[in-house]
DRENTORMI-805625 format. One record per residue: x, y, z of N, C-alpha, C in turn. Coordinates in pm, whole numbers, plus 50000, padded with zeros to 5 digits. Atoms other than C-alpha are relative to their C-alpha. Last residue first. Example, Ala and Ser with C-alpha at 12.3 -4.5 7.8 and 13.67 -1.06 7.14 Angstrom:
# residues 2
499184988149994513674989450714499235010950073;500894988150000512304955050780500905012050000;
END
This chain:
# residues 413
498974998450128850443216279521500845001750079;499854985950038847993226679824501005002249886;500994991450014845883196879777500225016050004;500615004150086847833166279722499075011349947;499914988650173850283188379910499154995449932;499385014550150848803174780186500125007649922;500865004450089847003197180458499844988349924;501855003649932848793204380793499174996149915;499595010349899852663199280624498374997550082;499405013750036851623217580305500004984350099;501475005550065849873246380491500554987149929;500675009949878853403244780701498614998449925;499465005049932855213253180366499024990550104;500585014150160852653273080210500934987450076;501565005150001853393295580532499184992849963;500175004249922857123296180469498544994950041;500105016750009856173307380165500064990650073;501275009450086854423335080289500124990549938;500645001749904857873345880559498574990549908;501014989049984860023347480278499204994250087;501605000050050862013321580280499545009050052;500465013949935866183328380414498494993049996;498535009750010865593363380382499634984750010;499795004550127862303381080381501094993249951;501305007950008860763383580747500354997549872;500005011749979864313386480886498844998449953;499945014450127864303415380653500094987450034;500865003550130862083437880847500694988549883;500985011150047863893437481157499404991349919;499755013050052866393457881080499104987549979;499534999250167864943488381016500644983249986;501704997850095862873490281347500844994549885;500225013749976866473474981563498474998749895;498235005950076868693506481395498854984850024;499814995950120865543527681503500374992749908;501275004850039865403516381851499505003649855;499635014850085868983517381907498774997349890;501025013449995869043554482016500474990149910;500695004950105872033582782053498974985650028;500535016450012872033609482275499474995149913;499405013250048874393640782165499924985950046;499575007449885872113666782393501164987049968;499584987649836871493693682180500784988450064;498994988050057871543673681818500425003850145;500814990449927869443641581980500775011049999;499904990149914870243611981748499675015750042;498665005049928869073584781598500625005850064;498854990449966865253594181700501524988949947;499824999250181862163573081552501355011250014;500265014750095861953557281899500975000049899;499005007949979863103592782085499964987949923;499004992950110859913609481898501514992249990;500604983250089857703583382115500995003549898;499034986649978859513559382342499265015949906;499384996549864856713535282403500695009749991;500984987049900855883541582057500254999050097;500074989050064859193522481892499185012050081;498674996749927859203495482144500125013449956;500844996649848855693488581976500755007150111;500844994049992857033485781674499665007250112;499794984650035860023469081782499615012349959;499554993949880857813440081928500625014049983;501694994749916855443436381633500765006050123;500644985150020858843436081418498775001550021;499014988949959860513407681620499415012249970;500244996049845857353389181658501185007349989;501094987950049857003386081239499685005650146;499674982250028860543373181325498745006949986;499404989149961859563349281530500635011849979;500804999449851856423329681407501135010650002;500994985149973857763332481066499355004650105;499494985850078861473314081128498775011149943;499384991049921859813290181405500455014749939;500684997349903857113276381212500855012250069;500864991850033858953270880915499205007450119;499264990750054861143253481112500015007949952;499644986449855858753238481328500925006949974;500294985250014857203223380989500445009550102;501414997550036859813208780916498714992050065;500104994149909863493199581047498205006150048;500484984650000864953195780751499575007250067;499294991050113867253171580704499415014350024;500844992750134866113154481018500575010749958;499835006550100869013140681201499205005749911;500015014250038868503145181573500354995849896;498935009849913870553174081577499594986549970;499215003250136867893189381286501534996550077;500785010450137865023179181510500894999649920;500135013849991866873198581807499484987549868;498855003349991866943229281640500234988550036;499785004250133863353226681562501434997949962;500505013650031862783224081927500615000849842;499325009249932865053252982001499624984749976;498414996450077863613274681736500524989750075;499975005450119860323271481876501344993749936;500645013150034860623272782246500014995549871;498745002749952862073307582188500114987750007;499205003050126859163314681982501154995350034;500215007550051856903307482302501184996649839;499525015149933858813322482550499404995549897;498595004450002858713351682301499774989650091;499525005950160855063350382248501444997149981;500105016050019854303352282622500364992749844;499395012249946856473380482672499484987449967;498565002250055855143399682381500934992050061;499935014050107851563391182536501265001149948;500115014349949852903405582840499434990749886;498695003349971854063439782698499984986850028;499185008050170850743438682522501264998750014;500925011950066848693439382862501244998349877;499705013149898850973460783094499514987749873;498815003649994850813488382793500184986650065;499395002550058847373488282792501354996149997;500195017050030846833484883183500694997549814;501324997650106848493520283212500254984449961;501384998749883850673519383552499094999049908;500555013949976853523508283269499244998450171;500775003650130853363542083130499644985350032;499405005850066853973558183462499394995049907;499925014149972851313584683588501074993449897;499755005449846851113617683657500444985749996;501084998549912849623627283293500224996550125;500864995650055852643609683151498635001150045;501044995749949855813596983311499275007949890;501304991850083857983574283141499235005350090;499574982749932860353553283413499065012149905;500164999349884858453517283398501145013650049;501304995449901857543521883111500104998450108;500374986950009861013526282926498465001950108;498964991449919862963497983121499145011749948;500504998849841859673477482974501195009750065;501654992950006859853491582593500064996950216;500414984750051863873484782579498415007150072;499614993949863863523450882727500485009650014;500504999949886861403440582461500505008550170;500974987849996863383456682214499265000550099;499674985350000866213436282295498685008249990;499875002249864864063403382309500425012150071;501024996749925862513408281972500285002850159;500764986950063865923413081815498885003650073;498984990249948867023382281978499715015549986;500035003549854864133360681910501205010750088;500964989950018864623371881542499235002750153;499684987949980867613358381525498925010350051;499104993749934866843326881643500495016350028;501294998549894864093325181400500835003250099;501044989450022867013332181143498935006050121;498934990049947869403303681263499125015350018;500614999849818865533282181243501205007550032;501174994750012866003295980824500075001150180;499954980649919869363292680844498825002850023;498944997449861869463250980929500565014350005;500725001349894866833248780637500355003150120;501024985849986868843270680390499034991750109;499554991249947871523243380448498825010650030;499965000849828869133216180418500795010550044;500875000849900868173233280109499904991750135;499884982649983871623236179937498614999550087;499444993049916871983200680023500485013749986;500205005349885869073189379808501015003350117;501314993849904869463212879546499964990950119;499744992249923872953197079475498835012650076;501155003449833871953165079342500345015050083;501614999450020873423172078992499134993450126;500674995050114876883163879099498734999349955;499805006950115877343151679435499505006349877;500915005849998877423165079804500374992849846;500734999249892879133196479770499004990249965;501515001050016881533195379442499214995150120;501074992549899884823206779529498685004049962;499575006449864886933172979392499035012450128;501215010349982885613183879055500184998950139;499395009049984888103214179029498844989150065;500035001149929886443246578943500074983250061;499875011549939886983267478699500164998950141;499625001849908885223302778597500084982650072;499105015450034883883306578309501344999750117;499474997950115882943343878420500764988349940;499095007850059881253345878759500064997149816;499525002650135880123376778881500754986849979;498505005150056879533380879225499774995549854;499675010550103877163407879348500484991849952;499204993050146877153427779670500064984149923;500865012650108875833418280032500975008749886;500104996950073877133435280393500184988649869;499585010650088876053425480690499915004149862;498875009649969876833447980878500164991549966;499135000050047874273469180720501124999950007;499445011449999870923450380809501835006749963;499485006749923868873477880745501014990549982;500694991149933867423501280435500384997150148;501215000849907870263490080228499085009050124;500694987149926872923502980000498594992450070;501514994149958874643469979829499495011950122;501155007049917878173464779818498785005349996;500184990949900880013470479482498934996750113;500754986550028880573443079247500065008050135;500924999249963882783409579291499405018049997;499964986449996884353395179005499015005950118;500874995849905885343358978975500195013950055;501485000750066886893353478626498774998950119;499934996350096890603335478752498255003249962;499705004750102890243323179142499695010349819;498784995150071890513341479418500074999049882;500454983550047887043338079553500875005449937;499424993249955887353297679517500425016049951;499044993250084884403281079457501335011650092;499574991549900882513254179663501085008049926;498545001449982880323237479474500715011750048;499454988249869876813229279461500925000049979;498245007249960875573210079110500275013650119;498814983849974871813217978979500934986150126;499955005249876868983193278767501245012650070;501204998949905866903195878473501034996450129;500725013049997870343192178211498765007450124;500654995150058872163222578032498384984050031;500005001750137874653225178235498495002749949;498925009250076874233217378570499644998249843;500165008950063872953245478718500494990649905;500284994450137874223265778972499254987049946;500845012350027874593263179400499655006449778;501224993150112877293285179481499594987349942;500775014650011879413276679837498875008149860;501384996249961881713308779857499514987449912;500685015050050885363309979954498315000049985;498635013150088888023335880016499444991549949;500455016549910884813363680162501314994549916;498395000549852885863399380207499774984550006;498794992450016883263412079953501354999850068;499274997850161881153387279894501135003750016;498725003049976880253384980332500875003049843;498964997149889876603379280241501804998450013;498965012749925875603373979870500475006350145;500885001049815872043393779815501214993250032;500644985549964872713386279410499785001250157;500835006549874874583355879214499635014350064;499784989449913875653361178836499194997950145;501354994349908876333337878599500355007550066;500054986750064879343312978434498025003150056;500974991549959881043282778620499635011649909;499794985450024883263257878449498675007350025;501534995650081883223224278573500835013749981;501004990849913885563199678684498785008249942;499284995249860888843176078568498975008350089;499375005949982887723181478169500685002450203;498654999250090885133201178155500854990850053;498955012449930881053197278305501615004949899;500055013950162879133229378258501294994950001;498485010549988878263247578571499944993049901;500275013050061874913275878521502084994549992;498424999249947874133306978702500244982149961;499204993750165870803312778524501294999650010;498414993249993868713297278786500455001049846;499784985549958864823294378760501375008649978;500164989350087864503267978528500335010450019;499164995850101866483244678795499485008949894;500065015050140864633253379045500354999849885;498355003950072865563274879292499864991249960;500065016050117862223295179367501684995949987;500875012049908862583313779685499814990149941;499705002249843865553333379531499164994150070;500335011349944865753338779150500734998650154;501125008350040865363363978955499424983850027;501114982450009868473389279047498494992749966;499194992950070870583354179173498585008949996;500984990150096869743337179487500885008449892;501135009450074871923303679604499145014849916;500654992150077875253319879728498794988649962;501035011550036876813315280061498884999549863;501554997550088879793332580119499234988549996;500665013050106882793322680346498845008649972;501305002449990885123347780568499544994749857;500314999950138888953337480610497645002950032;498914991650082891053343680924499395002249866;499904985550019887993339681194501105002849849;499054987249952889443311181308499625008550016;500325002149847886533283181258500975013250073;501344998050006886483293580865499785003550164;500134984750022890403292180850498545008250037;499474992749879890403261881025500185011449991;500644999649834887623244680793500955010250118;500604988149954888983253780463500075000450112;499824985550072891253229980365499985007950058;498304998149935890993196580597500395017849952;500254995449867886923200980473501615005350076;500504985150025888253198580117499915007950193;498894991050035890383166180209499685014950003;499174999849880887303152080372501345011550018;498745009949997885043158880057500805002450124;498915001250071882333185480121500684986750033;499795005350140878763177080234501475001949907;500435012549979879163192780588500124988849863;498595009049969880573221280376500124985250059;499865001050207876783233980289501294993250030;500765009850083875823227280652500374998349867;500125015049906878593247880797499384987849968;499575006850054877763271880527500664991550067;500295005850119874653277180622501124995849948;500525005950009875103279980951499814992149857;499445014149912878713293181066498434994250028;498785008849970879393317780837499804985450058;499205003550156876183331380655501304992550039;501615011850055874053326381015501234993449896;499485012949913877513346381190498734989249913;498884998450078876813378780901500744983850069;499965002450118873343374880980501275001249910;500625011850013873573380581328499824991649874;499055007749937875953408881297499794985450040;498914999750083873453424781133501014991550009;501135010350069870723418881401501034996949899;499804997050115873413435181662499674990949885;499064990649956873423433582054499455008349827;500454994149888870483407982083500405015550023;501204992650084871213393181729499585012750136;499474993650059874513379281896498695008349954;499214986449928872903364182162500725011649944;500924991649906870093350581961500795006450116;500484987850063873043337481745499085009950037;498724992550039875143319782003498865008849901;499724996049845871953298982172500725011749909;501774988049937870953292081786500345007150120;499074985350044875023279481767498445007649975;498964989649904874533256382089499955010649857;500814990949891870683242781902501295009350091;500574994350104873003231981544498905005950118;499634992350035875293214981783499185015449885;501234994249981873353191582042500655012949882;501085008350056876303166882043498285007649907;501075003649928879033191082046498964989049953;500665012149939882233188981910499054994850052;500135005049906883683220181901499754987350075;500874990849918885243226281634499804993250108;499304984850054887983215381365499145007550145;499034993249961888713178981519499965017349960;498544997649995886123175981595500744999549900;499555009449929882583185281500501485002550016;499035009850112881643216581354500414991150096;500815010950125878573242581480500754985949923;501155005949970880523257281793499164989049911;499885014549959883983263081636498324992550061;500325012550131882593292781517500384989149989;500854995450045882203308181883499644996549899;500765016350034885253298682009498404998849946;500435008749869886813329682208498974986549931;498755000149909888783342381887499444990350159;499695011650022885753337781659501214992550078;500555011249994883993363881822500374986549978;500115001249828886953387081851499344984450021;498875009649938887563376681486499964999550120;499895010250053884063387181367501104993250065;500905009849921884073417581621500104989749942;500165001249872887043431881486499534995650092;499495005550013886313426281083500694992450173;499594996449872883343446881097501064987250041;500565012249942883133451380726501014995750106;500625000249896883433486380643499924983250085;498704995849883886643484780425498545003350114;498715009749963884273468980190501144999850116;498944998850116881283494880187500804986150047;499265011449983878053495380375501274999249888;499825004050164877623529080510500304988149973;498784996350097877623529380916499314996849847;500324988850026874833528281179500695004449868;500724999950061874523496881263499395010349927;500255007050151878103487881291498555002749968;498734996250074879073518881506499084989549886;500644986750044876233510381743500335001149830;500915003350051877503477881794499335005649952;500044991550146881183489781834498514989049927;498844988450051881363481882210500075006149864;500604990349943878453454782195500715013750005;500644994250070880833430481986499015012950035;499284997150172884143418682105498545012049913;498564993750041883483418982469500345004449887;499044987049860880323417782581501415006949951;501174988150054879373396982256499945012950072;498964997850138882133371582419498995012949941;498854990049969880373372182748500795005349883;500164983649995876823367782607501405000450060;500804989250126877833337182370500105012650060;498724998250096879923317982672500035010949875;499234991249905876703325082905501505000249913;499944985250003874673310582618500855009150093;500004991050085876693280182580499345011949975;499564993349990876963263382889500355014749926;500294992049835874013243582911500795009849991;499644983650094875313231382522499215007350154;498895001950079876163195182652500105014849925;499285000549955873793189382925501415007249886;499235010549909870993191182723500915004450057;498455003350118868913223182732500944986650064;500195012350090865053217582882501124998149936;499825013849906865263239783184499964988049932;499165011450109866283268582982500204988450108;499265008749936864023294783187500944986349915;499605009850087862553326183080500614989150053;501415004650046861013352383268499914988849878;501085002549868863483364083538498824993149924;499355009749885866633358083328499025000750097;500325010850043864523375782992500894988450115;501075006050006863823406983135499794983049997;500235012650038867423416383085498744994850051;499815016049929868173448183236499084990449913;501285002749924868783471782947500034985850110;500185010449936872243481482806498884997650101;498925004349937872863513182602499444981850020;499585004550072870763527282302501344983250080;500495005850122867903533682453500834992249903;499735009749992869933543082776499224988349897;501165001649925871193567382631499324990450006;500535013950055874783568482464498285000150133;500515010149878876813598482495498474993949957;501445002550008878833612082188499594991250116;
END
């Protein structure tokens, strides 16, 4: 099968019209480390992953370790397991908007590894961290992240959840069901936020996937996204040794939402990537397209909304990076440019792939071309899109969110 150049490798728009004159010193190096590794391990079977069934024996186990093989999940973790950086939570944004660039999927399968639960582990015990961490930073073990169950996912308050920890001798015993889990099915370890018992409050803890009465279901059929594959977990009184409680018993909403804060701007990231690809999809296409005599980007339309899509990406790109920064400096959360960043840029990923879409016409909505065996991206990048606007907060709460931060809750509740 030959690859057109819809689906192939576009010149990069974004080294003549972007500039990273504001990164510290200390992650400068990290997107050129991101796009070679993504060169190597992942672009080669990027197609492949967005095109495939999602099953268990699908999960793209090749690129994950490639990626993790040249250092890549070491990025987000101090020493001794990672990298060390100062600026760390803006080098692994750099890393995911390169990864999202090739493969949105594949972006959301690195968020679930090496943001959220990077942050969710942050809060483990020392000893725990000694555990996991080198398997996590390897590649040898993949991690879940669970907070939504079938009725609960933007709300997580304790009424909402039904996945409930009740204290026992030495730990807790888990019982519930979690829903949307990235990685489930191949994961060794997954951070699940439940409720504690039978009190107003919820306990994080870091369960182990092996353990007695954890069941995981079949992967989910989606409309996109299906490299990263999701599926159910079942837990069934299921122990879990006090010592891997995240943060502290009955406080564990609070560092399940700085994690989900530090995916949300992973998210905007992604979505900066996604938009960026398409972008430079739609211009390689108008400037060879002929129609009526003339190129497509000789027609002012086009010129015009290709350039607000540039100016909105420098701007979301800007976002994400500042809000990354805010949660280096220290803020838990990072808000409102976090919010900001994760609906600003994805609702720009799927205005751009839209649009990327008609530029090409039939080809757009094409995966492949029977006579000629060319296949397109622009399809694989339409479908994905759409759930960076619902993952990680839905894009309209997000919105309540910054109305919150510009108003007063006194007034928006």
């Amino acid at each position: 099968m030959t690859s057109s150049t819809s689906g192939g490798t576009p010149a990069r728009t974004q080294d003549r019209t972007w500039h990273d004159v504001f990164l510290p010193d200390d992650v400068a190096h990290v997107r050129e480390l991101a796009r070679t590794s993504v060169a190597r391990h992942l672009a080669p079977v990027a197609r492949e992953i967005g095109a495939m069934e999602e099953s268990a024996d699908a999960f793209p186990w090749e690129a994950f370790r490639g990626l993790a093989a040249d250092g890549l999940f070491a990025v987000p973790f101090p020493e001794p397991h990672g990298a060390g950086l100062e600026h760390a939570m803006l080098a692994t944004c750099l890393v995911t908007e390169e990864i999202a660039y090739e493969s949105s999927s594949m972006a959301g399968v690195y968020d679930g590894q090496c943001i959220l639960n990077a942050r969710a582990l942050s809060f483990a015990r020392p000893e725990v961290q000694e555990l996991v961490l080198p398997s996590l930073v390897s590649g040898a073990s993949a991690f879940s992240f669970a907070t939504t169950e079938p009725d609960a996912s933007s709300d997580l308050t304790p009424t909402a959840l039904r996945t409930v920890a009740r204290r026992v001798d030495g730990g807790f015993r888990i019982s519930g069901r979690k829903r949307w889990i990235t990685n489930s099915v191949v994961a060794d370890w997954c951070c699940v936020l439940c409720r504690d018992g039978d009190e107003p409050a919820l306990t994080f803890l870091l369960v182990d996937m092996r353990a007695d009465g954890v069941t995981v279901g079949a992967p989910d059929r989606k409309l996109g996204h299906r490299g990263q594959i999701t599926a159910d977990i079942v837990f069934e009184d299921v122990l879990v040794p006090e010592e891997r409680v995240l943060g502290a018993p009955g406080k564990g909403l609070g560092a399940a939402l700085a994690s989900l804060a530090a995916g949300r701007v992973g998210i905007a990231a992604a979505g900066v990537g996604v938009a960026q690809k398409a972008l430079d999809l739609a211009v390689e296409r108008v400037r060879s397209r002929v129609l009526f005599g003339k190129r497509l980007g000789e027609m002012q339309h086009w010129q015009y909304r290709l350039a607000d899509h540039a100016t909105h990406l420098e701007a979301a790109r800007s976002l994400y990076q500042k809000a990354a920064v805010r949660l280096d400096r220290g803020d838990r959360s990072g808000e409102p440019e976090a919010s900001m960043a994760k609906q600003f840029a994805t609702k720009l990923a799927n205005d751009v792939a839209r649009d990327a879409v008609q530029v090409f016409g039939g080809y757009g909505f094409a995966r492949e071309i029977a006579a000629t065996g060319e296949t397109f991206q622009l399809e694989e990048l339409f479908r994905d899109a759409k759930v960076l606007e619902i993952f990680e907060g839905a894009n309209e709460v997000l919105q309540w969110v910054i109305a919150r931060s510009l108003i007063g809750r006194d007034v928006t509740g």
